[in-house]
C-alpha positions in Angstrom: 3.8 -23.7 -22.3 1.4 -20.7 -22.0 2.9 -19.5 -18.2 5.0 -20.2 -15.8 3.8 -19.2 -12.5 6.5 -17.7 -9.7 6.4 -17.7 -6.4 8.6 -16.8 -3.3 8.1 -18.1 0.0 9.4 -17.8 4.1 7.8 -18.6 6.8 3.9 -18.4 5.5 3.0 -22.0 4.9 -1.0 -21.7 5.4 -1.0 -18.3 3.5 0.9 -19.7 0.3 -1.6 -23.1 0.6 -4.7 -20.5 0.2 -2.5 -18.7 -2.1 -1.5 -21.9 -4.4 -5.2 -23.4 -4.2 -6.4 -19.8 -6.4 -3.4 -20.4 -8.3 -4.8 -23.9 -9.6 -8.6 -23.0 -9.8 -7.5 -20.1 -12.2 -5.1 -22.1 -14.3 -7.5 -25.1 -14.7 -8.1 -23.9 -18.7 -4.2 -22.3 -18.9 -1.6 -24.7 -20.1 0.6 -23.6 -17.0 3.5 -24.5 -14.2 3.7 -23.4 -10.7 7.2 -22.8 -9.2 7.7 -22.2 -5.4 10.9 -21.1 -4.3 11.3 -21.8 -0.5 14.0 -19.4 1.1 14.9 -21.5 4.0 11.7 -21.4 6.0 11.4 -22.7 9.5 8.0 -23.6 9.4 7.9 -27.1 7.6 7.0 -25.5 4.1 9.0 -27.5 1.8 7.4 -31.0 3.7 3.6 -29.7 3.6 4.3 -28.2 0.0 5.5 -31.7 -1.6 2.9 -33.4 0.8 -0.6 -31.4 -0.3 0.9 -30.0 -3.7 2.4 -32.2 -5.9 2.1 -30.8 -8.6 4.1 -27.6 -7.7 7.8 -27.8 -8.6 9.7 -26.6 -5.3 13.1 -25.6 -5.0 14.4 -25.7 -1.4 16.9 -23.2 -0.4 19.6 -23.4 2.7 19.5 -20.0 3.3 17.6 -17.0 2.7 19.0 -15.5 -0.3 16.4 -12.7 -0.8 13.8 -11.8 -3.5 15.6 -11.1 -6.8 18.3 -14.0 -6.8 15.1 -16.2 -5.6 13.3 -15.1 -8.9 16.0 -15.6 -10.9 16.3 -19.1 -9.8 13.0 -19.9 -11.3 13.3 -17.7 -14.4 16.1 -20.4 -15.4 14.0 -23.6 -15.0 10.4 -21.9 -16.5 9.1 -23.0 -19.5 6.5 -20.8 -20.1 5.7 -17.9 -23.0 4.6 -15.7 -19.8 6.1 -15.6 -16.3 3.3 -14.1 -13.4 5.1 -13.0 -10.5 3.0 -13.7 -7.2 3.5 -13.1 -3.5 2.5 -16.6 -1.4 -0.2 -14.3 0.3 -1.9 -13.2 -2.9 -5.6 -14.5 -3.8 -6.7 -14.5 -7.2 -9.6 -15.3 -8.9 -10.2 -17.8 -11.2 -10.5 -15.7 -14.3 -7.8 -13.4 -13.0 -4.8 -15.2 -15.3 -7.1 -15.6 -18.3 -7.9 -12.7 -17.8 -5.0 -10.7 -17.7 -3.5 -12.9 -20.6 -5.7 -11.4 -22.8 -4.8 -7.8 -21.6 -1.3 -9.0 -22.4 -1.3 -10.1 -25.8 -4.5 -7.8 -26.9 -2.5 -4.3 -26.1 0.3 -3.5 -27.9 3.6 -2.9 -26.7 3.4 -4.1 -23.6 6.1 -6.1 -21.4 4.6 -6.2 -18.4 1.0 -6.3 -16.4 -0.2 -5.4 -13.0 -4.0 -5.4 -11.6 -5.4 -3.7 -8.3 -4.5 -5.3 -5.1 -6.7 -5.0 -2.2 -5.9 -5.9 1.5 -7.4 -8.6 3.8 -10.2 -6.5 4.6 -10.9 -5.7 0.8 -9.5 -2.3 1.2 -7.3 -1.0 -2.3 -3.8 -1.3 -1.8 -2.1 2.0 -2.9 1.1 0.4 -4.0 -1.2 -1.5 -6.7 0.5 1.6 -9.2 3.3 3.6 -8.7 5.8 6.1 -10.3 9.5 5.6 -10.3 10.2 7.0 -7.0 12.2 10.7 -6.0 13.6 11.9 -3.4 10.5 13.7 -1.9 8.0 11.4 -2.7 10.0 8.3 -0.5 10.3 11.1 2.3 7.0 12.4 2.1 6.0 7.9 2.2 8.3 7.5 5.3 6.8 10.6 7.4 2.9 9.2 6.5 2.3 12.6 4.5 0.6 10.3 1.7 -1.5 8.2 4.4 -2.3 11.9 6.2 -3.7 13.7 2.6 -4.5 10.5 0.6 -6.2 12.8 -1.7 -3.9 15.6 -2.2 -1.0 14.4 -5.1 1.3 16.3 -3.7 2.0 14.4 -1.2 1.4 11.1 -3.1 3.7 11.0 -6.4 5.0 7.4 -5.0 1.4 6.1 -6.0 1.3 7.6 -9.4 -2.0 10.1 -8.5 -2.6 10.7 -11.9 -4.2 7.3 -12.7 -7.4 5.8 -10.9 -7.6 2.7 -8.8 -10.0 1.4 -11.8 -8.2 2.5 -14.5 -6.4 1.0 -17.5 -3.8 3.1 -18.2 0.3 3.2 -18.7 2.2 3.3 -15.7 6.1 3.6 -14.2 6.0 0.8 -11.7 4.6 -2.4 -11.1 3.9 -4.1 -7.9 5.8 -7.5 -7.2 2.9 -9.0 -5.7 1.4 -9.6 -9.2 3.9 -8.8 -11.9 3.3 -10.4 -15.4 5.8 -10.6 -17.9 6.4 -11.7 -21.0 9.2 -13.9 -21.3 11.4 -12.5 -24.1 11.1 -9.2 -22.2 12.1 -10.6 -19.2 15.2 -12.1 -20.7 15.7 -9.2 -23.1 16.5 -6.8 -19.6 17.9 -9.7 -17.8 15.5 -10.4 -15.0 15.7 -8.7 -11.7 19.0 -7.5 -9.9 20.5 -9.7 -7.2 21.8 -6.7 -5.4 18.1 -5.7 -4.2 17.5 -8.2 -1.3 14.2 -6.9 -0.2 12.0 -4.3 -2.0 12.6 -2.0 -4.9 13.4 -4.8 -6.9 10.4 -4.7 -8.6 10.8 -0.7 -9.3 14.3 -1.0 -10.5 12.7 -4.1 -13.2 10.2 -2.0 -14.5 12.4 0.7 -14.8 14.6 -1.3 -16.9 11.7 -2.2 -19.2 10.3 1.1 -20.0 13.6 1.6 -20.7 13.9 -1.3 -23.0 11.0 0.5 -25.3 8.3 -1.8 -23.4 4.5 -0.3 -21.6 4.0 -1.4 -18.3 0.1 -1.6 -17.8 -2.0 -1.2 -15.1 -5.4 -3.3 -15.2 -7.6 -1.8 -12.6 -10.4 -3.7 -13.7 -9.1 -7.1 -12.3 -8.2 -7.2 -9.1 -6.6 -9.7 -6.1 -6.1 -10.3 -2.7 -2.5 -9.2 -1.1 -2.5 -9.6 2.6 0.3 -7.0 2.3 3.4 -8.3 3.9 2.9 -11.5 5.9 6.3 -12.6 4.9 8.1 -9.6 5.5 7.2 -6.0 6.3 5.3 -7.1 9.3 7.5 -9.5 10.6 10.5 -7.3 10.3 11.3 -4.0 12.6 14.0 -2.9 10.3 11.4 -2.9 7.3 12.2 0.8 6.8 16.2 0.5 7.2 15.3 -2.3 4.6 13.3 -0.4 1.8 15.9 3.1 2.3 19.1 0.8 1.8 17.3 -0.2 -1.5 15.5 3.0 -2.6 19.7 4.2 -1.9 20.8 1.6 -3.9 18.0 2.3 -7.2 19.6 6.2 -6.5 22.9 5.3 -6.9 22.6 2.9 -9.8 20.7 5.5 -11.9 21.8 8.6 -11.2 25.6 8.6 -11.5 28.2 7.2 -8.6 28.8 11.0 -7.4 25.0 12.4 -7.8 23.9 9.7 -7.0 25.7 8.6 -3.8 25.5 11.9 -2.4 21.5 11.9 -2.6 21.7 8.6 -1.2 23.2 9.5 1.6 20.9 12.7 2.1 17.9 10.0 1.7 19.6 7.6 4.7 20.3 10.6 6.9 16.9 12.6 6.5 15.6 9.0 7.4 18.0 8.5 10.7 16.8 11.8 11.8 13.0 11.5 11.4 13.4 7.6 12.8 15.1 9.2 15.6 12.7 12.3 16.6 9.6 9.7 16.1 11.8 7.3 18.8 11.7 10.3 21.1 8.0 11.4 20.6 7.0 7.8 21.5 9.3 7.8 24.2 7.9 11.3 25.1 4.2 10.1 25.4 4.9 6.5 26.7 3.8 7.3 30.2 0.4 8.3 29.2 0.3 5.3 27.0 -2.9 2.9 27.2 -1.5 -0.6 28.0 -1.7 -3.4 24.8 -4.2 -5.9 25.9 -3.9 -9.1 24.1 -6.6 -11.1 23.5 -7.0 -14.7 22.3 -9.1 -14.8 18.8 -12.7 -15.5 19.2 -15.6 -13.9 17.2 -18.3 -12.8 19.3 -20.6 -12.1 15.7 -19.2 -14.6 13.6 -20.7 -15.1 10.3 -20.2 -18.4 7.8 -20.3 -18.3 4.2 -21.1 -21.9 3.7 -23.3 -24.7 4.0 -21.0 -27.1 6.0 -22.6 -28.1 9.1 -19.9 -29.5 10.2 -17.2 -27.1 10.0 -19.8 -24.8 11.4 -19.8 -27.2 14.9 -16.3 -27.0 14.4 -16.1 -23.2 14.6 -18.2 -23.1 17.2 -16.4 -25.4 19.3 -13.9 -23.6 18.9 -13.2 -20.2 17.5 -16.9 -18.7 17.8 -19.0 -17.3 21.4 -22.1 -18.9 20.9 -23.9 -19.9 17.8 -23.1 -18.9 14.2 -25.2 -18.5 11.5 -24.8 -19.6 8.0 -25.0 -18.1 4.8 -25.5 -20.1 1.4 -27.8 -20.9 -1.4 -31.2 -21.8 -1.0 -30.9 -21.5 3.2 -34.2 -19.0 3.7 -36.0 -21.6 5.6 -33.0 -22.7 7.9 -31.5 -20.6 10.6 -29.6 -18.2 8.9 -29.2 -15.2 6.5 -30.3 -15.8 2.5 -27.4 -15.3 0.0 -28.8 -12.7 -1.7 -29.5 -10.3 1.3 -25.4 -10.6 2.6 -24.5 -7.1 1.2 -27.1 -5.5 2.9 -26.2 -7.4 5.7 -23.0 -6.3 5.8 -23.5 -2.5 5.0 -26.2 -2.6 7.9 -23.5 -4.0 10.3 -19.9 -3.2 9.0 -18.0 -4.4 11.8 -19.2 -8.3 11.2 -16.8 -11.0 11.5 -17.7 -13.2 8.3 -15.5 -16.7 7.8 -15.3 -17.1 4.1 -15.3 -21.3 3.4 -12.8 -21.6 0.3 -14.2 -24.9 -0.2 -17.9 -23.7 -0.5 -17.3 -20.3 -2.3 -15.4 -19.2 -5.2 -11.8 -17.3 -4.8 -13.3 -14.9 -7.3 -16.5 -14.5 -5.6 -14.2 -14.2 -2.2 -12.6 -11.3 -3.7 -15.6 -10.0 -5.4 -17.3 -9.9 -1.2 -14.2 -8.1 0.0 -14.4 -5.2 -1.9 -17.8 -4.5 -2.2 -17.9 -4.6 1.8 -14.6 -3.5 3.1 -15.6 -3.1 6.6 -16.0 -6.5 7.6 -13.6 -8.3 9.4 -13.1 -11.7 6.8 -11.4 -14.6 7.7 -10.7 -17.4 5.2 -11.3 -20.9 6.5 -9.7 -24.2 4.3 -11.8 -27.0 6.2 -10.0 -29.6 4.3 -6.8 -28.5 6.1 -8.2 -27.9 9.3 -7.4 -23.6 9.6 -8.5 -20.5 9.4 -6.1 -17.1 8.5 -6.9 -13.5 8.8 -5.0 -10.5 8.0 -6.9 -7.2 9.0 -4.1 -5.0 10.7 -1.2 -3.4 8.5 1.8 -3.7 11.1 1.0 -6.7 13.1 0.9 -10.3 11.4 -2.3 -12.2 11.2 -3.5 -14.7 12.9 -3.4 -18.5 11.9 -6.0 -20.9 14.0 -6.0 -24.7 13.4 -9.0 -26.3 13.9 
């Protein structure tokens, strides 16, 4: 078998449907499995996945036993020459795998791939290439420095500066949310480490094969969707405590049990402090503080990429203030906006709400829309299952409306 496909899952059933739908458009021409491992969701995962995907293998755990163990599960059942890490809310084209297959075998020495990763507003993903981490660089990450000077590399060695978001080039670290690997690799430096229970786990793997004699390379001419966290970072308020207790553990592990603990420890109390002085600035400020108003979803300029009138009646029934038009192929004599004039449309008003119909357009052509308009507000519609998912904020989860 050519790949074995890997994926992780808790608590994001629609996003890992979208997710697992790319997954089989790109592998239609790749002799290739799909393995889901399911660490004890709540949210009837494991009954919808052997319900609308039967073709995915799915191993159902009772508890959540993080990441890296999870991984390892699936490395011992997978069949295939290549195993493609991927994050259930990653979208990927449908040339994407082929794609980066032939990056794989075509470049010598290499173990591993990664491609750029852009965000649920088409927006690059920094994390999409890295450097093995330092002290600095994780502080100068936790205080926002990098976010504050995104051009200055100063303040920015966590996202290996010296290497373009287009590039294809060697790099130290790979992101987890689409990680290929080539199986003897993989089994050559023993797959991940169980102790890593949430992030870093992927650092401390590609550490280990550069240090096996192995390239790690970073394709940023392909590209994907990574709604950046839905599973975890924005559904947890300890995500820092989390990635510090494992950027202390990597420390530890490489740097000696004396060197290495005692950076550590400088790492988790330099983070205590500036956790604690942000706690009393927001404090501080909170009386002057504007009130969060929350507001139920509805798209005042909604756009829809398709040519399904009825999930457009749906929509507006529903989800949309007034009526919506439609964008497809051929539609300049109907009430709507012509294909070919939708980048313009969307440069000359960047703040449009556009519903992408993944039954209607390609994933490729989804992600191709994204990027070259990364203002837009996108939400991704699967009328066959009746909802629609967005993801457009980095620290609050999206939003999931059935229809």
């Amino acid at each position: 078998m050519d790949l074995s496909i890997i994926i992780i899952s808790y608590n994001v059933k629609h996003y890992l449907s979208l997710c697992l739908q790319s997954v089989l458009a790109a592998t239609e021409e790749i002799e290739a499995e799909i393995i889901v491992v399911d660490n004890d969701s709540v949210d009837d995962s494991v009954s919808y996945l052997r319900h609308h995907f039967p073709r995915v293998k799915v191993l159902a755990n009772k508890e959540n036993i993080g990441f890296g163990k999870a991984c390892n599960q699936a490395i011992a059942i997978a069949q295939g020459k290549i195993i493609l890490f991927v994050n259930p809310d990653t979208v990927v084209g449908e040339k994407t795998l082929t794609e980066s297959l032939q990056y794989l075998y075509q470049t010598p020495k290499v173990g591993a791939l990664g491609i750029r990763l852009i965000d649920g507003r088409g927006q690059i993903l920094p994390e999409s290439k890295r450097s093995i981490p330092s002290f600095s660089s994780s502080c100068y990450k936790f205080l926002g420095l990098s976010k504050i000077f995104p051009n200055v590399d100063f303040f920015n060695g966590y996202y290996a500066p010296n290497i373009g978001y287009y590039d294809v080039d060697e790099v130290e670290v790979l992101s987890g949310a689409y990680m290929m690997i080539r199986r003897d690799v993989l089994d050559k430096v023993g797959g991940f480490d169980p102790r890593f229970f949430m992030y870093a786990e992927d650092i401390d793997l590609s550490y280990r094969i550069r240090q096996s004699g192995y390239r790690l390379l970073y394709v940023g001419k392909l590209s994907a969707i990574h709604f950046k966290g839905e599973s975890t970072q924005k559904s947890l308020l300890s995500y820092n405590d989390f990635f510090f207790t494992s950027m202390a553990l990597f420390i530890k592990k490489y740097k000696g049990i004396l060197y290495g603990s005692i950076e550590s420890k400088i790492l988790v109390l330099a983070v205590s402090i500036i956790k604690n002085v942000k706690a009393f600035f927001k404090w501080l400020f909170l009386p002057f503080a504007k009130p969060r108003v929350v507001k139920k979803v509805r798209l005042s300029h909604g756009v829809l990429m398709s040519n399904d009138i009825e999930l457009r009646e749906r929509l507006e029934g529903q989800l949309v203030e007034g009526s919506m038009p439609m964008v497809y192929e051929g539609n300049e004599l109907r009430d709507g906006i012509p294909l070919r004039y939708i980048v313009e449309y969307l440069q000359l008003f960047p703040q449009s709400e556009v519903i992408l119909d993944t039954k209607r357009m390609g994933f490729g052509n989804i992600v191709s829309l994204m990027e070259t308009c990364p203002t837009a507000q996108y939400l991704l519609s699967d009328s066959e299952r009746g909802f629609v998912l967005s993801s457009n904020m980095k620290n609050k989860q999206g939003d999931v409306l059935s229809f």
